[in-house]
N, C-alpha and C positions, 0 to 999 in steps of 0.2 A: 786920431790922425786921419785925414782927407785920404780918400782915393787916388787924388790927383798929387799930393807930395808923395805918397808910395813911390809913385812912379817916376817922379822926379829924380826922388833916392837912386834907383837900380842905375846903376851906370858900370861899365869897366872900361881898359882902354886894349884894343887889337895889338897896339904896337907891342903893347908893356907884355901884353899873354905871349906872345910871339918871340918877343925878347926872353921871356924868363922859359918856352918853351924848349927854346933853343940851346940855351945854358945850361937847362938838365939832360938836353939829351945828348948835347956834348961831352958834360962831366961824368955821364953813365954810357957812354956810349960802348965799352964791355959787353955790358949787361944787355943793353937792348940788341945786338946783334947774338948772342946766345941764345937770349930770348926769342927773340925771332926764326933763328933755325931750329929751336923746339919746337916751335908751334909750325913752323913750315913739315920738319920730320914726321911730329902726331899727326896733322891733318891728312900727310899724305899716305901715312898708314891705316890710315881712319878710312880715305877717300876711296885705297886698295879694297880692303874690306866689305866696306860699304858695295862698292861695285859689282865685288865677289858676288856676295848675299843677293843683293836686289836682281840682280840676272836669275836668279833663282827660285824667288819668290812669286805667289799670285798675288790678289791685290791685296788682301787680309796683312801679307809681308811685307809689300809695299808702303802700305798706310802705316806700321807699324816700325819700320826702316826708316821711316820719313819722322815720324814722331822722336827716332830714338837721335836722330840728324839735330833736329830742334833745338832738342837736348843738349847734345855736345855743343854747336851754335853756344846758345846761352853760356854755356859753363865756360866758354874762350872768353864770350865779350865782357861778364862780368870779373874775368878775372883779368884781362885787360886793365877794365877800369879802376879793378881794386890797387893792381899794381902801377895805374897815372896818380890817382889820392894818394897812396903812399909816397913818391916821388916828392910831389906838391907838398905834402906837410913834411917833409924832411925825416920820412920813416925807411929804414932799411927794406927794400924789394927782395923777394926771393923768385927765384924762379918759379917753386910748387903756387907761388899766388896766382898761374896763371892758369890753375884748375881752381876755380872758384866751386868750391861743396857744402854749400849750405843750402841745404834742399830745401827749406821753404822758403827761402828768397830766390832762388830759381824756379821756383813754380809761380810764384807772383810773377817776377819775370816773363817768363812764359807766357802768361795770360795779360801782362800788360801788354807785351810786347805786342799778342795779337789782337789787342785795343787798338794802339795804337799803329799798327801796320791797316789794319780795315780803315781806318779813321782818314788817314794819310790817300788811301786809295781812294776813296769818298771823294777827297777834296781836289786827286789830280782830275774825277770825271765832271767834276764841277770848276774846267776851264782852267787847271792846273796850278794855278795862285794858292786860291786856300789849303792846297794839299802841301804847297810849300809851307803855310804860316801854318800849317799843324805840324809839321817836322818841324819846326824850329821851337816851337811853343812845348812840345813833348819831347826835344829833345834831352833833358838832362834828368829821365823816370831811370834809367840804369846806375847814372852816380847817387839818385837818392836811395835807392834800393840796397846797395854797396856800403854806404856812405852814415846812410840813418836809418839803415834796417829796416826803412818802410814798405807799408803793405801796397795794396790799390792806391791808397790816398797821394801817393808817388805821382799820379796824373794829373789830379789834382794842384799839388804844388807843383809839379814841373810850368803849368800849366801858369801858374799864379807867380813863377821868377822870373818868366820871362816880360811880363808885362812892361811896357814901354823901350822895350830894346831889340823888339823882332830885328829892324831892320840890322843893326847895328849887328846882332847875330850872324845875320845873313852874310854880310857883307865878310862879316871873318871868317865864314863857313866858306865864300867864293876864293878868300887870299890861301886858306889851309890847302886847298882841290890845287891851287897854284902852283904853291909850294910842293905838294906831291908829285906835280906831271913836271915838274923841275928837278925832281930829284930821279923820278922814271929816266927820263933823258940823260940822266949824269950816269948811263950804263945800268941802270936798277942800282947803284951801290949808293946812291944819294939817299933812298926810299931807309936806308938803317939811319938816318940820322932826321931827313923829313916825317915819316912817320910817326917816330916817338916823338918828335917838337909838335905833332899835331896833337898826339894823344896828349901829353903834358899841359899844352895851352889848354887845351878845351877844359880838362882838369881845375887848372886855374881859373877860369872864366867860372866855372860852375861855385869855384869855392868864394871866388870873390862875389856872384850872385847871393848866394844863398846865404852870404853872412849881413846881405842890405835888408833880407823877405822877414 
């Protein structure tokens, strides 16, 4: 098969993610507003802490407070994302999914993550474009991580499902930011129902990508 019908292939539609984002986060919407003031309650017992310590520390504790930050960081987003794939394939969420502890998929993580944040930085001091099509391009190394247990090679394909839809990406990435500062506005109490229809959609998008690559 051509390089050029690959690309052909990968298509999804904004409306449809958007639509079906919506619907789970309506029909769950319970769960994601639990879910949310757990992860709001940890973080901000995390942040107490955190704060405690680092006031306390020289730098050896700083770099070492900052590392152990990273850490937790990862273990939210990947369990985030475990618990939008579950939504998407019609698997029962728990709440404990939003402590993701598979420690060697969080260390790949970790080190992907600071591939692709140097990578992204690169591209914004080169005139801020390519920093954008390397977020968009790398954007879905967390669902394959989660999703297909992979290693590095995660940048790789992430890399390789986006091919011929940056823009189309993009563009859904601008209407999701939309939908967020719409649901900010509706008193912060929009943001329990825009949120999860973001994380859900994008979910979708990844599952309908990755089933064309």
């Amino acid at each position: 098969m051509t390089e050029e019908k690959k690309i052909h292939k990968l298509h999804f539609s904004k409306g449809e993610a958007i639509r079906f984002g919506y619907e789970k986060a309506k029909a769950n919407l319970f769960f994601f507003v639990v879910l949310f003031l757990i992860w709001i309650a940890v973080s901000a017992i995390y942040g107490a802490l955190y704060f405690a310590v680092i006031t306390q520390s020289g730098a050896e504790g700083y770099f070492l407070l900052n590392l152990v930050n990273w850490v937790f960081s990862s273990i939210i987003s990947l369990g985030m994302v475990s618990i939008s794939l579950k939504i998407v394939e019609n698997k029962k969420a728990e709440y404990k999914d939003l402590f993701f502890l598979d420690w060697k998929l969080i260390f790949v993580y970790v080190i992907a993550n600071l591939v692709r944040s140097i990578a992204i930085f690169i591209g914004f001091i080169l005139l801020i474009v390519p920093g954008i099509i390397i977020a968009i391009k790398l954007q879905f190394i967390d669902y394959l991580i989660v999703d297909k247990k992979m290693g590095f090679e995660s940048i790789n394909k992430s890399w390789e499902m986006t091919k011929g839809v940056k823009w189309n990406l993009f563009v859904f990435g601008i209407l999701l930011c939309l939908i967020n500062v719409l649901g900010f506005l509706a008193l912060l109490l929009g943001l329990f129902v825009t949120l999860p229809l973001s994380m859900v959609a994008t979910a979708y998008v990844y599952k309908k990508l990755i089933s064309q690559v």
